[in-house]
N, C-alpha and C positions, 0 to 999 in steps of 0.2 A: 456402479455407485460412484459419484462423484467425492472427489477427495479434496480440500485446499489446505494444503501446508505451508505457512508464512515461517520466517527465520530472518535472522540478521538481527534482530534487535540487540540494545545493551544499555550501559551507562555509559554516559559521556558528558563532557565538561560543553556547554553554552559554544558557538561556533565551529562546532565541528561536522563529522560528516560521517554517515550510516548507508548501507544500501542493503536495504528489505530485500530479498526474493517470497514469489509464491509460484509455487509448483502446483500443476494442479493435474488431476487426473479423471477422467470419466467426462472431461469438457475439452473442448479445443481452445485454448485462449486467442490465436489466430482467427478464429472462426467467432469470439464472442468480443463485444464490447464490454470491456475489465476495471474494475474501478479500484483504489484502496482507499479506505474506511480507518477510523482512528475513534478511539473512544476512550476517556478520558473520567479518570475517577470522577462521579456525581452528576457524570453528562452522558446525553446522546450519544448515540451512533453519530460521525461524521465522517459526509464522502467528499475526500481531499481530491483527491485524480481521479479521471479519470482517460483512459484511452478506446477510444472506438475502431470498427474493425478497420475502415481505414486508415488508420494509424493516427488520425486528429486526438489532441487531447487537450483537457478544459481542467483549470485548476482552483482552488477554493482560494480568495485572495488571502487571507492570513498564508499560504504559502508557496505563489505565485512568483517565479525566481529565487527561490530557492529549490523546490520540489523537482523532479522530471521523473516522470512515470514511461518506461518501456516496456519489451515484451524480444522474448527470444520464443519463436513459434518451435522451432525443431527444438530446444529443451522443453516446452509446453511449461515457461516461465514467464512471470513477470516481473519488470524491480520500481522498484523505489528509489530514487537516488533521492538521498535530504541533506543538502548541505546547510552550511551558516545554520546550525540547529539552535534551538531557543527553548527555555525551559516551558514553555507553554506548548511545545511539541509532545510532552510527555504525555502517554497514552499509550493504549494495546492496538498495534495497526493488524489489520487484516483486509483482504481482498476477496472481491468476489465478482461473479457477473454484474452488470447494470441489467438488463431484459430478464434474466433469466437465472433468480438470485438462488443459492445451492445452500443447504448447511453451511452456515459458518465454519471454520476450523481455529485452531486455539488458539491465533493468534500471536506476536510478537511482540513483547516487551522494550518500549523505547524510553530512558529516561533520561532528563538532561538537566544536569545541574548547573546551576550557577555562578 
């Protein structure tokens, strides 16, 4: 059974900086092309990063130099680094495969105040 647990979220004040992990189990994130997802009271799903298994990765412009999306394959983790944060970042991030998309898990809480 595949598992995806995200963490790291919190509050924080407008230009600061978070790093999401997602741990995942029953998938290889080495082996899968990973993306993190953000959703945002009264909207969509949106996929902000993501990284392929080659290690390329494509970012949503609203956070294109700020964002960097990695991957430690021996933890079978993924992060999120978000710097320079903006109150329009606020949203529940979660990750999950791009090809081969798994139960959501319950996601992480990011809030950025102004």
């Amino acid at each position: 059974q595949v598992q995806l647990v995200e963490s790291g979220g919190g509050l924080v004040q407008a230009g600061h900086s978070l790093r999401l992990s997602c741990t995942a189990s029953g998938i290889r994130v080495g082996s899968n092309s990973m993306g993190w997802y953000r959703q945002a009271p009264g909207k969509q799903r949106e996929l902000v990063a993501r990284m392929f298994i080659d290690g390329s990765t494509i970012y949503v412009d609203s956070v294109k130099g700020r964002f960097t999306i990695s991957r430690d394959s021996a933890k079978n983790t993924i992060y999120l680094q978000m710097n320079s944060l903006k109150p329009e970042d606020t949203a529940v991030y979660y990750c999950n495969s791009l090809m081969y998309p798994q139960p959501w898990g319950q996601g992480t809480q990011v809030t950025v105040s102004s």
